[in-house]
C-alpha positions in Angstrom: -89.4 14.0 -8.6 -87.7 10.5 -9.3 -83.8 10.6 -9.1 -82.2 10.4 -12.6 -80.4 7.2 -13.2 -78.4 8.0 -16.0 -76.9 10.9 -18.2 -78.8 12.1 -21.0 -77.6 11.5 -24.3 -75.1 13.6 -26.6 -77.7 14.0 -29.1 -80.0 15.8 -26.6 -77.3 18.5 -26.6 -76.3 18.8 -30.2 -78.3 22.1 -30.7 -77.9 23.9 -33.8 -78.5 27.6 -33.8 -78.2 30.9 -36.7 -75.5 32.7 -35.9 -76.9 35.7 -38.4 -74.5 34.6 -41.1 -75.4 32.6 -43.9 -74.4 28.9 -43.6 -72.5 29.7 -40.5 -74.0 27.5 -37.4 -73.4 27.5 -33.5 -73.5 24.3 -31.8 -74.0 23.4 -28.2 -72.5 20.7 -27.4 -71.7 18.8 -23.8 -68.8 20.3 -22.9 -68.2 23.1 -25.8 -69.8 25.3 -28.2 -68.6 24.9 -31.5 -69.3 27.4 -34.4 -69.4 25.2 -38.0 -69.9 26.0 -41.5 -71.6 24.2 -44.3 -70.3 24.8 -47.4 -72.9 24.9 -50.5 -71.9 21.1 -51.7 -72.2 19.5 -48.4 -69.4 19.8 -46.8 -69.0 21.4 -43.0 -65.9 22.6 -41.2 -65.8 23.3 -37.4 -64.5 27.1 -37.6 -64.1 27.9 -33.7 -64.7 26.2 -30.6 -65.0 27.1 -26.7 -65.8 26.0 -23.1 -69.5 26.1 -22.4 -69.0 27.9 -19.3 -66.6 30.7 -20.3 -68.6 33.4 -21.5 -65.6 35.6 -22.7 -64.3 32.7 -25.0 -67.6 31.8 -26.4 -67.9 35.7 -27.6 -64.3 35.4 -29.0 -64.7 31.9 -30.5 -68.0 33.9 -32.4 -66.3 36.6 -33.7 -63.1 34.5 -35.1 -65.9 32.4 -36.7 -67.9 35.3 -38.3 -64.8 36.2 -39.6 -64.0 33.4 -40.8 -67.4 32.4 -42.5 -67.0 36.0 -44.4 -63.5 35.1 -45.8 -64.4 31.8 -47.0 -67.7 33.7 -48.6 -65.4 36.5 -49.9 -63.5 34.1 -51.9 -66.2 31.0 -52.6 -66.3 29.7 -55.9 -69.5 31.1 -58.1 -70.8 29.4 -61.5 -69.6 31.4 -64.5 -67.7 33.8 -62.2 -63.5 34.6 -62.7 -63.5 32.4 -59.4 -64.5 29.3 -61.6 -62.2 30.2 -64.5 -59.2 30.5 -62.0 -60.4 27.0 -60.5 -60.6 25.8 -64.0 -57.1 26.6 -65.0 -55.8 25.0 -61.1 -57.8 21.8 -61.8 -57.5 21.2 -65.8 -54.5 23.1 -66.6 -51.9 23.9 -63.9 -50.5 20.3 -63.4 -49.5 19.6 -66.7 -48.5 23.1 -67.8 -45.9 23.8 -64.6 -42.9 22.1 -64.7 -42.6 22.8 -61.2 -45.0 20.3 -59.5 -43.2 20.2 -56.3 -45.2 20.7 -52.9 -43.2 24.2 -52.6 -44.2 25.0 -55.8 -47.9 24.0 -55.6 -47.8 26.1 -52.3 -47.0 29.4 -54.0 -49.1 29.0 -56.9 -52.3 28.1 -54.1 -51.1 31.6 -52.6 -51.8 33.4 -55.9 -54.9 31.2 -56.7 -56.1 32.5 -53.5 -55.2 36.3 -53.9 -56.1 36.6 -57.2 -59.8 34.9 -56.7 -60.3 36.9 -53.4 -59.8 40.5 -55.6 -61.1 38.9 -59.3 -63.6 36.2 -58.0 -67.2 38.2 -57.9 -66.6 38.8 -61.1 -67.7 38.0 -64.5 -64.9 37.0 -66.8 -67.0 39.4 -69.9 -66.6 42.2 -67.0 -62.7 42.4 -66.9 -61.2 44.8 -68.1 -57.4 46.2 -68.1 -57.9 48.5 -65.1 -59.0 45.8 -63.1 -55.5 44.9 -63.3 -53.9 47.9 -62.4 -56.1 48.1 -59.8 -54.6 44.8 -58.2 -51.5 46.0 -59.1 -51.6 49.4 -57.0 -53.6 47.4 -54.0 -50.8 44.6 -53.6 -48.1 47.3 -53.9 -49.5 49.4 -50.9 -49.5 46.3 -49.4 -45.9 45.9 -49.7 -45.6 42.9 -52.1 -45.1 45.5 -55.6 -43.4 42.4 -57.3 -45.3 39.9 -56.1 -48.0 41.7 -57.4 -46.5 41.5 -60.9 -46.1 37.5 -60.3 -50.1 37.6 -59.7 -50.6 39.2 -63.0 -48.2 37.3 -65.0 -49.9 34.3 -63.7 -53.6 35.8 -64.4 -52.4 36.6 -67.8 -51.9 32.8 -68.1 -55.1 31.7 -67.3 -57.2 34.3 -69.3 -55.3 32.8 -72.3 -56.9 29.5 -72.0 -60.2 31.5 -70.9 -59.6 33.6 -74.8 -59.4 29.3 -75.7 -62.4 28.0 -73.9 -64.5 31.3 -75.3 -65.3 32.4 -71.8 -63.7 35.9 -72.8 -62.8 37.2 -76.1 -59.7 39.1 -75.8 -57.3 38.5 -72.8 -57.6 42.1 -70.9 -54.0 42.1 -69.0 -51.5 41.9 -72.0 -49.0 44.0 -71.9 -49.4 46.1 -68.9 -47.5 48.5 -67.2 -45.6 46.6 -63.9 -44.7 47.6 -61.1 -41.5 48.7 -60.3 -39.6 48.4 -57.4 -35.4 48.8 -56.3 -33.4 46.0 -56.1 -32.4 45.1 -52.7 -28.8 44.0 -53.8 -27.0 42.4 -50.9 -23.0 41.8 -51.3 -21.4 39.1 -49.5 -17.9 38.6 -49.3 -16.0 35.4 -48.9 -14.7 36.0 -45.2 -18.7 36.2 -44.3 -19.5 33.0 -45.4 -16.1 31.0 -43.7 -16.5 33.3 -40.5 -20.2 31.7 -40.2 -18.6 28.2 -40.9 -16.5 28.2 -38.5 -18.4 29.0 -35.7 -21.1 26.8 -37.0 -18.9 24.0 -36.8 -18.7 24.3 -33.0 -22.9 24.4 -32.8 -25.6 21.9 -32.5 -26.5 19.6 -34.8 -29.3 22.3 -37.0 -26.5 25.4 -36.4 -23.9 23.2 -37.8 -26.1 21.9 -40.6 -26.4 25.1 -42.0 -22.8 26.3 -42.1 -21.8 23.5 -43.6 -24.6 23.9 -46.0 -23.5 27.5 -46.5 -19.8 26.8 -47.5 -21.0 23.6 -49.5 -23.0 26.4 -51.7 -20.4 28.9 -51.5 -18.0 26.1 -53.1 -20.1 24.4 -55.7 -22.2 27.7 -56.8 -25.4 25.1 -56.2 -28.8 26.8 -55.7 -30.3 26.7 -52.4 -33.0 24.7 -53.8 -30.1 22.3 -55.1 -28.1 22.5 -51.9 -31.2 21.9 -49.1 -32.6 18.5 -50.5 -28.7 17.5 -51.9 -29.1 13.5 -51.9 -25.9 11.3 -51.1 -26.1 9.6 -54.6 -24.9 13.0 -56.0 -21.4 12.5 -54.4 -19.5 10.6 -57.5 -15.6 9.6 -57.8 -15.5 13.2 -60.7 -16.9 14.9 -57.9 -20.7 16.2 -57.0 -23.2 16.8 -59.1 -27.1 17.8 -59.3 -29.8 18.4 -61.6 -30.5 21.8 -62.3 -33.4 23.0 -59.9 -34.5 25.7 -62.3 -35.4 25.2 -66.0 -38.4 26.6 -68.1 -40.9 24.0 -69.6 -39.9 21.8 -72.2 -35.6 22.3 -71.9 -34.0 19.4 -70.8 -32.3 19.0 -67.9 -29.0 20.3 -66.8 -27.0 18.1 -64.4 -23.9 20.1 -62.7 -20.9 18.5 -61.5 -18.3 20.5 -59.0 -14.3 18.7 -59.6 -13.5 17.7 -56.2 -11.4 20.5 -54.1 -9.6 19.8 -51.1 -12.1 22.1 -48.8 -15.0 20.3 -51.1 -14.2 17.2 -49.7 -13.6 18.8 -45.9 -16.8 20.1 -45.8 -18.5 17.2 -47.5 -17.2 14.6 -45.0 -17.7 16.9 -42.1 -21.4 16.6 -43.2 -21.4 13.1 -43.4 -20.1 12.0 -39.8 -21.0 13.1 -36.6 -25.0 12.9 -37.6 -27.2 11.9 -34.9 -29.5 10.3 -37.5 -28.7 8.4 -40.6 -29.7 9.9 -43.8 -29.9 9.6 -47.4 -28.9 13.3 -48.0 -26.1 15.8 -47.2 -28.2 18.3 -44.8 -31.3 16.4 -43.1 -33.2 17.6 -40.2 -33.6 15.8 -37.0 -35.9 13.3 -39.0 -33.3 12.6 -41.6 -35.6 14.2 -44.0 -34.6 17.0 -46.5 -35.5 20.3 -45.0 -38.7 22.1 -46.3 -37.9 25.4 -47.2 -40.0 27.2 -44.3 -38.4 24.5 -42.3 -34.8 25.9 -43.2 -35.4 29.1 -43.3 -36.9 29.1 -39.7 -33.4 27.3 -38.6 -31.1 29.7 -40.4 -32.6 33.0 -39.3 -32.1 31.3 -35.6 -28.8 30.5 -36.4 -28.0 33.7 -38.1 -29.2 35.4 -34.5 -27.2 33.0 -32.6 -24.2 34.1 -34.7 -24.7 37.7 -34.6 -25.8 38.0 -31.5 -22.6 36.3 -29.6 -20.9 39.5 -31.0 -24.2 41.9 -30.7 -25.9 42.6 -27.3 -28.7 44.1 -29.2 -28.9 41.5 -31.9 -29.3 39.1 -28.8 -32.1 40.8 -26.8 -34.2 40.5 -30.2 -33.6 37.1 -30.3 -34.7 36.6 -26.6 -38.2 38.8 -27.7 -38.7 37.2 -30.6 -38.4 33.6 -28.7 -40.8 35.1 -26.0 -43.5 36.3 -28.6 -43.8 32.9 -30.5 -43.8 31.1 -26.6 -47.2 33.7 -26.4 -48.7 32.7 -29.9 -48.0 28.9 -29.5 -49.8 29.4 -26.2 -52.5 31.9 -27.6 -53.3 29.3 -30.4 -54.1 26.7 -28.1 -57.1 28.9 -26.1 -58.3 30.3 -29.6 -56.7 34.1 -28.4 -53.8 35.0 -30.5 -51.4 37.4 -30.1 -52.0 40.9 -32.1 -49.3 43.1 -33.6 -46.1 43.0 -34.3 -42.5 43.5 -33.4 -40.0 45.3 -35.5 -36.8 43.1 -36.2 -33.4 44.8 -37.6 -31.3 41.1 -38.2 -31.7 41.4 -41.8 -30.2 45.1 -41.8 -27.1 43.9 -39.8 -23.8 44.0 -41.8 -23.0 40.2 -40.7 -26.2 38.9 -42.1 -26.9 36.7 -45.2 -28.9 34.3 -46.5 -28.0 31.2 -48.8 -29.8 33.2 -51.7 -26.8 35.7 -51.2 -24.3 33.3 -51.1 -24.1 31.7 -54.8 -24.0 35.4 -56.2 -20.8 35.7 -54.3 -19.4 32.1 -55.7 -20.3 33.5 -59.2 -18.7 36.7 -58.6 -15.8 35.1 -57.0 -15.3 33.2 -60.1 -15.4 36.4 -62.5 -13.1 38.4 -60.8 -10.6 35.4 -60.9 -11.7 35.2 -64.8 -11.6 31.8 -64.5 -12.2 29.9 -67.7 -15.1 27.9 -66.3 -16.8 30.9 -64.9 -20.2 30.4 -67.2 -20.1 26.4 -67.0 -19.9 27.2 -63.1 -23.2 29.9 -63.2 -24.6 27.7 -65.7 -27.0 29.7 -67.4 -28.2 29.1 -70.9 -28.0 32.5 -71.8 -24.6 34.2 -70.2 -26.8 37.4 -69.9 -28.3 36.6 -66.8 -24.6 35.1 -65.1 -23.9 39.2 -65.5 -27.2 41.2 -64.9 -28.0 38.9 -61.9 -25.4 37.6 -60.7 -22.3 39.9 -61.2 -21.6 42.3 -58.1 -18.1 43.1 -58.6 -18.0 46.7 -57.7 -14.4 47.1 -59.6 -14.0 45.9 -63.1 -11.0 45.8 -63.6 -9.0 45.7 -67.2 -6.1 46.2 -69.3 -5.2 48.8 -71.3 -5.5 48.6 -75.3 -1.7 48.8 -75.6 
């Protein structure tokens, strides 16, 4: 037999074979077997991928893919079905109708596409009917997200109005439904919590210190988190700082708050200006000298909230060290395609020390009515004074005169 002079080519290998599942393919290629899916205009993705000569990852690389392929079948988009109504609304409607076209925003609306076309998308939009909504309503509450599930509906509500408009339905089926209801987790922060972690973030790296400064700069100016974690420089004026209200409803104009200069204002704003190891546009970058995205900051907080807590907490600190130890495991079990099942059970957000910046303006507002400051509402700044006091008030003492 003559001696081969040279290595055959790719193409020889690229075989394509059924995996049993519609659409789904396995590929063997030179050095890997790759399992791909073609979607029904054309377009493939590579789902899962192994080693040619490790049997055990080839049969876990098939599985993940098979699961995969059913997900993405689960929730594919059908002519005439609610899936297509729902894409409909996402692709016509949805960017001119939400105010909110930030890539957070956009992110949590795709969540509820997604949920509410993997429950409603099967189905024809003549089949709905209002127990159909109750039933996603009891499903996502045994879940564990009863209030989320109310946000689903509210936003399904939405688009079968425009369906009632198109005349894809005739009467929208989910108006005025019984939601959910679920107790407020109320958590009351006092003043001392928020300088204690200021302090000792002062004396941390560069992220730990970031976000107590960040902390007291919300405690001082009442800001929103979403007005405090992308706070440009250009909103530091000679009156004081200002910022344009992160939360309005469609079609009210803009409200633009400015904080008077204190003498802690301007401590904890010029501590946040020097001693940066990146230049920056705004008040609380990351290592980039980019605003934080809010994943991004909450991922730094909670470690900085454990750093805090646990200086004071053996036990506090031996989660910390797990937790570090099981995302080491999933970074790692990501990169061989075999991640890490279950769960750990974490008690940080029970601890009495613990807060988050969505905590800390209700305690600025609060701190303002007990003083009964004259600028109390100006300093909420809600258009209806309502809210300041069924949201925002925790005073657990009102305390008044007597009539004479």
């Amino acid at each position: 037999m003559p001696r081969r002079t040279s290595k055959p080519s790719p193409e020889a290998h690229q075989i394509n074979e059924s995996t049993g599942i519609d659409r789904l393919y396995k590929r063997r290629g030179v050095r890997k077997i790759s399992f791909w899916y073609k979607y029904p205009d054309g377009r493939t993705e590579t789902l899962t991928t192994a080693p040619r000569t490790d049997r055990h990852a080839i049969a876990t690389a098939e599985r993940s893919a098979k699961r995969k392929a059913l997900d993405i079948q689960a929730g594919q988009i059908l002519a005439g079905s609610v899936a297509d109504m729902i894409d409909r609304f996402r692709t016509d409607v949805a960017p001119t109708h939400f105010r909110d076209q930030s890539a957070e925003g956009l992110s949590v609306r795709t969540g509820a596409y997604e949920r509410l076309t993997k429950f409603f998308g099967r189905m024809s939009p003549s089949a709905l009917e209002t127990f159909h909504g109750y039933q996603y309503l009891d499903t996502r509450a045994k879940a564990g997200a009863p209030i989320g599930a109310n946000k689903d509906m509210a936003l399904m509500q939405t688009i079968c109005n425009y369906a009632v408009r198109w005349g894809v339905i005739k009467a929208n089926p989910f108006v005025g439904m019984m939601l959910n209801k679920a107790e407020k987790d109320v958590r009351t922060v006092e003043r001392a919590q928020v300088v204690r972690f200021y302090l000792w973030a002062l004396r941390q790296e560069q992220a730990y210190r970031t976000m107590g400064l960040a902390a007291m700069f919300c405690y001082l100016t009442g800001f929103r988190a979403a007005e405090v974690r992308p706070f440009h420089l250009s909103g530091i004026t000679d009156d004081g700082v200002k910022v344009v209200g992160a939360k309005r409803k469609k079609g009210e104009a803009e409200t633009v708050k400015l904080r008077s200069w204190s003498t802690r204002l301007r401590v904890v704003v010029e501590r946040a200006k020097r001693d940066r190891k990146v230049d920056s546009l705004f008040l609380f970058p990351n290592r980039r000298g980019q605003p934080y995205s809010k994943s991004g900051w909450g991922s730094v907080w909670q470690d900085a909230m454990y750093a805090y807590i646990g200086a004071r907490d053996p036990a506090i600190a031996k989660e910390f060290e797990v937790k570090k130890m099981r995302e080491a495991a999933q970074r790692i079990g990501r990169r061989v395609n075999n991640p890490v099942r279950g769960g750990i059970e974490l008690h940080l957000t029970d601890h009495a020390e613990y807060f988050s910046m969505l905590d800390i303006r209700p305690a600025a507002i609060t701190a303002k009515l007990e003083s009964r400051d004259a600028d109390a509402y100006d300093f909420a700044a809600h258009a209806n004074p309502g809210t300041t006091h069924r949201h925002y008030d925790r005073r657990k003492v009102k305390k008044a005169s007597a009539t004479e």
